[in-house]
C-alpha positions as MATLAB code, in Angstrom:
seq = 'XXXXXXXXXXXXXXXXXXXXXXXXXXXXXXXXXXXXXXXXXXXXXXXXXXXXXXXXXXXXXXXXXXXXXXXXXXXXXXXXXXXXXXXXXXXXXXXXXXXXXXXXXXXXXXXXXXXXXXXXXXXXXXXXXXXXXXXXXXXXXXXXXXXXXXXXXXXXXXXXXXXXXXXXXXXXXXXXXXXXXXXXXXXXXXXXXXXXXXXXXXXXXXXXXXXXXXXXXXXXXXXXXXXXXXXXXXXXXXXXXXXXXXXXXXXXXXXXXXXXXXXXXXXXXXXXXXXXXXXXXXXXXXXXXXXXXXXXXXXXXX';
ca = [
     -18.426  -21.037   66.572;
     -14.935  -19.166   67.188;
     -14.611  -15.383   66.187;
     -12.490  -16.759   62.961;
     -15.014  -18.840   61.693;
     -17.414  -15.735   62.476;
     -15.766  -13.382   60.544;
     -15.902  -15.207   57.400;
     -19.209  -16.097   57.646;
     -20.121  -12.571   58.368;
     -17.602  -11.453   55.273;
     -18.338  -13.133   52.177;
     -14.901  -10.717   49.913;
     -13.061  -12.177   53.040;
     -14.433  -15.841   52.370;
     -13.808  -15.480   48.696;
     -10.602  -13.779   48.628;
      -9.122  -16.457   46.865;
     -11.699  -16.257   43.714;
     -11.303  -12.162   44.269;
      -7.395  -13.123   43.671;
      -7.459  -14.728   40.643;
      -9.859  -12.573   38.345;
      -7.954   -9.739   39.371;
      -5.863   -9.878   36.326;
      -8.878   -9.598   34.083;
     -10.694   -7.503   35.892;
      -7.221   -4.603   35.910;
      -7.378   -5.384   32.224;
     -10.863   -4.686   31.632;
     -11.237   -1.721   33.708;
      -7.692   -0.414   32.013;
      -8.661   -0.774   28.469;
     -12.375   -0.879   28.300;
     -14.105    1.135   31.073;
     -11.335    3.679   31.510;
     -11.689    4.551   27.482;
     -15.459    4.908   28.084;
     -15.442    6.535   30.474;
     -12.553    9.344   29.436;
     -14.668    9.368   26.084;
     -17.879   10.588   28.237;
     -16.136   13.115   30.029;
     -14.276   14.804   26.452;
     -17.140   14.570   24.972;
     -18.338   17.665   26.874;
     -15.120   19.229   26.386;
     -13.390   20.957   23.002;
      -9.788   18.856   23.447;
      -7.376   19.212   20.445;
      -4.398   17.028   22.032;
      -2.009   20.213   22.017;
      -3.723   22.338   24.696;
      -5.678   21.679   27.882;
      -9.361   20.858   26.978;
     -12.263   22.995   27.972;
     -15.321   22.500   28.821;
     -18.201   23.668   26.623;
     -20.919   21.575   27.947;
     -23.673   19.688   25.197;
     -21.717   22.070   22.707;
     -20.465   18.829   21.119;
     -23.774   17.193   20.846;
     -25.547   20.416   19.240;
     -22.912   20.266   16.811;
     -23.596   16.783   16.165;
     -27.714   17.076   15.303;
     -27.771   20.933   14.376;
     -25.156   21.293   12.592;
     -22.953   18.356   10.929;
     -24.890   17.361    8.087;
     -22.548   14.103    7.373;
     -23.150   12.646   10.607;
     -26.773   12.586    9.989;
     -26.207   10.878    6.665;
     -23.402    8.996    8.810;
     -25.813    8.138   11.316;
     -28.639    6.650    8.699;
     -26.379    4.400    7.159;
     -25.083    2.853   10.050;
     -28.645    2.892   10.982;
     -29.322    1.033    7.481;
     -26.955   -1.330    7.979;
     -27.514   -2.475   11.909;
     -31.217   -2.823   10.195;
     -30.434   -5.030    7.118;
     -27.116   -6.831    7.967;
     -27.671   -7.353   11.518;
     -31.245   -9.464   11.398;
     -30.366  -10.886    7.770;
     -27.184  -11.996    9.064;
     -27.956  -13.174   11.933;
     -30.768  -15.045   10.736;
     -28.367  -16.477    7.629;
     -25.479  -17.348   10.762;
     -28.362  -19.475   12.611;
     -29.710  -21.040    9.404;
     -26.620  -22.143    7.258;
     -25.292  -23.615   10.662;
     -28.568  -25.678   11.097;
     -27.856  -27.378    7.792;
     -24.431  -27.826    7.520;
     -25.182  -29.264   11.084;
     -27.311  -31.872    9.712;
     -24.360  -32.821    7.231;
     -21.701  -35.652    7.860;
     -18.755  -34.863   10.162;
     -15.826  -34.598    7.116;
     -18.557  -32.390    5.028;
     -19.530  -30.377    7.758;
     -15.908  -29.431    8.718;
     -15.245  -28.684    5.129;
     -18.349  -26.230    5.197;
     -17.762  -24.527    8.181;
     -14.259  -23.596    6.513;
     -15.807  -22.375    3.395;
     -18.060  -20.091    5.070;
     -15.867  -19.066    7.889;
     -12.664  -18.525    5.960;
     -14.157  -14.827    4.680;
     -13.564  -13.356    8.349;
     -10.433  -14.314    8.580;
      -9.087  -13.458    5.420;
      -8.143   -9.918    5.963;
      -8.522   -7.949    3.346;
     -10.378  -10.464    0.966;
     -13.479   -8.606    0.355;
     -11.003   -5.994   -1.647;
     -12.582   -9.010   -4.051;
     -15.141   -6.806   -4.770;
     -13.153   -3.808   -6.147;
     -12.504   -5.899   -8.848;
     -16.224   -7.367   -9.451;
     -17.899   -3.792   -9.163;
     -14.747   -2.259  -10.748;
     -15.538    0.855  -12.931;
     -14.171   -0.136  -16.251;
     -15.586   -2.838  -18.889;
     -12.536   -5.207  -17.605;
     -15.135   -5.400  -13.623;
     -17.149   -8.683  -13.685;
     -20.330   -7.148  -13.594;
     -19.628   -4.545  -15.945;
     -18.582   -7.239  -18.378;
     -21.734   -8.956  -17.648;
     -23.985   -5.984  -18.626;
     -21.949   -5.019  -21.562;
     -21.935   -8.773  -22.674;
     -25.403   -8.945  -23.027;
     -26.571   -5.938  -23.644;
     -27.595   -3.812  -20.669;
     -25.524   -0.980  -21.265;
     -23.886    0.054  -23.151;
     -21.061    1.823  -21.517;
     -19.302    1.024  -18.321;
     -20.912    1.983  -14.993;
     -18.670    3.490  -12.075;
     -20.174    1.658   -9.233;
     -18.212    2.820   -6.622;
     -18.048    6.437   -7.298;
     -22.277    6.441   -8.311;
     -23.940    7.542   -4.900;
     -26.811    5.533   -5.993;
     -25.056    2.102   -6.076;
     -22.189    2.667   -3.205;
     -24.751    1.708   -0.047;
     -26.519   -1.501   -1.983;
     -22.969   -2.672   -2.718;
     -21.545   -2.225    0.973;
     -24.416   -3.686    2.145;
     -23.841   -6.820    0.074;
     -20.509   -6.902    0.404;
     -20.817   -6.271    4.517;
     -23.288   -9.132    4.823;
     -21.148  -11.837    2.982;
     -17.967  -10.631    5.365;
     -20.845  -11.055    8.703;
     -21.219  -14.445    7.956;
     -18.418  -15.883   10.532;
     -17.832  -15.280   14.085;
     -21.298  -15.473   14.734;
     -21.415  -18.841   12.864;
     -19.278  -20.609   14.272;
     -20.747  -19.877   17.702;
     -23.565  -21.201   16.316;
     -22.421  -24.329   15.039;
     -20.621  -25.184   18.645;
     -23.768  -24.471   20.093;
     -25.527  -26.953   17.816;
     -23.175  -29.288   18.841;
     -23.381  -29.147   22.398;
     -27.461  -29.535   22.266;
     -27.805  -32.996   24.175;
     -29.754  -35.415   22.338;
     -31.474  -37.237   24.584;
     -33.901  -33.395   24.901;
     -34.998  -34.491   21.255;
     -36.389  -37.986   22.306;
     -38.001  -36.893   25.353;
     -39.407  -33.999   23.265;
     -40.696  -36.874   21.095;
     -42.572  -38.448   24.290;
     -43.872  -35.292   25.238;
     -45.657  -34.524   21.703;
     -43.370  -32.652   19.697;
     -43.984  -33.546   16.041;
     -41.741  -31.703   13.934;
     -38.481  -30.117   13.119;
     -40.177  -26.555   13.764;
     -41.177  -27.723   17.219;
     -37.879  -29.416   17.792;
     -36.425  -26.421   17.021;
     -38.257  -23.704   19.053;
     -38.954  -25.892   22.125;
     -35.561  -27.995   22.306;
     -32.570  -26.383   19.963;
     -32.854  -22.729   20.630;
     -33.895  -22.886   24.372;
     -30.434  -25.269   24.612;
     -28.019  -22.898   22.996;
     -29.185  -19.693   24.726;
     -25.747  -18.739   25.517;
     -24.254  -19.249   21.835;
     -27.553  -17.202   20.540;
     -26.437  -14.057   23.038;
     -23.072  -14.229   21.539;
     -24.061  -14.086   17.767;
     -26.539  -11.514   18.698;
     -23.869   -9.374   20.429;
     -21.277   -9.802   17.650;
     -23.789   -9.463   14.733;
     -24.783   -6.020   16.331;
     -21.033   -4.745   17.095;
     -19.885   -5.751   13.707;
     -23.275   -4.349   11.607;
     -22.221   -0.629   13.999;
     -19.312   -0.639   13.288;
     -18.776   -0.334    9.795;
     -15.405    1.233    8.222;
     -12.864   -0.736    6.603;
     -15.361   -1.606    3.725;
     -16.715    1.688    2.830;
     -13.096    3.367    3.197;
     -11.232    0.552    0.471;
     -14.333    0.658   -1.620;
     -15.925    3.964   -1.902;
     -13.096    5.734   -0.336;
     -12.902    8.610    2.231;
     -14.714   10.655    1.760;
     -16.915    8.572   -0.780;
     -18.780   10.234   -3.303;
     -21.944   13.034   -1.467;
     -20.783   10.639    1.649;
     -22.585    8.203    0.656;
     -20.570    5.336    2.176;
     -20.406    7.082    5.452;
     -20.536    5.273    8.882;
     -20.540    6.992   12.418;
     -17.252    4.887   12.299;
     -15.761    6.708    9.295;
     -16.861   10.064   10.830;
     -15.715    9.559   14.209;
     -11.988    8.735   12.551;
     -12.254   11.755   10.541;
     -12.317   13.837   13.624;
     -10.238   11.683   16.149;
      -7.402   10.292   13.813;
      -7.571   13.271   10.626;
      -8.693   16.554   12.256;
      -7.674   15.705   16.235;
     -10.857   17.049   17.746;
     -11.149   14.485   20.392;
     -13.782   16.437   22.322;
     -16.384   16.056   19.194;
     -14.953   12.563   18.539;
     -15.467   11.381   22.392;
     -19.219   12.873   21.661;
     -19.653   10.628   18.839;
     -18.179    7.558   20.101;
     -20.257    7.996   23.255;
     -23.366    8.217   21.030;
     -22.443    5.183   18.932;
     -21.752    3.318   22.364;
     -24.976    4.415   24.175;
     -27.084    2.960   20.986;
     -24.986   -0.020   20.858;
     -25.962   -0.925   24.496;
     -29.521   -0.004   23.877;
     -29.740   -2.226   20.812;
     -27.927   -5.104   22.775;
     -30.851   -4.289   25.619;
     -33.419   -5.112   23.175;
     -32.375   -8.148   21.595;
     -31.754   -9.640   25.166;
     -34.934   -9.266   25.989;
     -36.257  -10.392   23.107;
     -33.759  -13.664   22.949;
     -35.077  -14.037   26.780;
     -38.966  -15.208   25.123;
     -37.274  -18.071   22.891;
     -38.913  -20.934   23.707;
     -41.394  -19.835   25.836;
];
């Protein structure tokens, strides 16, 4: 064997150089404009940085601050908390479950349905839907409702009562969930080969239930990780709904999100040191949550 031949054996970045050469676009990109951020974010976050003068270092300072002292990012931090707990598995589940029926369905229908249930997502600012359905006055569609028949008999301000503003962002968050992760689900679905189901049929497999746990979900591993990851991201990283809803601030903060807080400081106030601390917080329980649900995706099937 020459010294040539040698050398690449011996070298495997020299062997692959080619393969090296080509995701070298992506991987620039990636490290530009997603580990770069995090990692800048770490590093203020231990610093008090107000964009106009050099930033300083003032160690955990930030994070004290955080679980000592800022009252609305504890109530911040519970809601997102809330809604990671209710809209991530509900949704999720919902995702896997309306996509196994409309499955089922005939091609035309079950293009038609995907639409219909995909179409919130992408419809920008449609759930502004519900400012009108929860609206304050007797004109909102429940409102009318309850003054119709006789539950009240004045109009309730929904979205300026504390007690209603986290039930209706949670409803309201849960309908909007219901996309990305569903139509990752329905391509999965479709991918499943079918031969699996009669084989699973010789082997003893009986039912749907079996079919599905032993054949389905073992087959569409991938497109599970994916809904699982986007579920998660989305349920975290709440905002845009509880700022055209309830506002910003909403009424005792009752519609706050780490999201909502961590704009306050980085795009209102310019504290970017205390902001970097809470993004790196939301991050670091984003990646722990993801952690768990891999490992629990990992014992489908088995």
């Amino acid at each position: 064997m020459d010294r040539h031949k040698l050398k690449h054996k011996r070298n495997p970045m020299s062997r692959d150089r080619q393969n090296y050469f080509l995701i070298a676009p992506f991987f620039i990109l990636f490290f530009t404009f997603t580990v770069l951020p995090v990692v800048s974010a770490m590093v203020l976050s231990f610093t008090d940085f107000n964009m106009l003068q050099m930033p300083s270092f003032v160690g955990w300072g930030n994070y004290l601050r955080l679980f000592l002292h800022d009252e609305v990012f504890i109530i911040a931090l519970q809601n997102t908390i809330i809604f990671a707990l209710v809209t991530g598995p509900l949704s999720y589940f919902l995702c896997f479950t309306i996509a196994w029926v409309i499955n089922e369905l005939n091609p035309k229908i079950r293009a038609f349905m995907t639409l219909i249930f995909f179409a919130p997502s992408i419809s920008g600012n449609v759930f502004l839907i519900w400012a009108f359905i929860f609206s304050g006055d007797r004109h909102g569609m429940v409102n009318g409702f309850l003054l119709r028949w006789g539950f009240t008999t004045e109009a309730i301000n929904f979205l300026r009562d504390a007690d209603y503003i986290l039930p209706i962002l949670l409803i309201v968050q849960l309908w909007m969930s219901l996309g990305t992760g569903f139509l990752a689900f329905i391509a999965g679905l479709q991918t499943v080969d079918r031969t699996l189901y009669e084989a699973g049929a010789i082997d003893g497999i009986r039912n749907r239930w079996q079919e599905l746990w032993f054949i389905t979900l073992p087959s569409m591993k991938p497109q599970l990780m994916f809904g699982a990851v986007i579920q998660i991201t989305t349920s975290f990283a709440v905002a845009d709904i509880s700022i055209q809803l309830a506002g910003m601030p909403s009424v005792n903060d009752a519609g706050a999100t780490v999201i909502t807080h961590l704009m306050d400081f980085g795009s209102i106030r310019f504290e970017m040191g205390y902001a970097s601390a809470i993004a790196t917080l939301l991050f670091l329980l984003m990646v722990g949550v993801n952690k768990g649900v891999q490992r629990l995706l990992r014992k489908v099937g088995t």
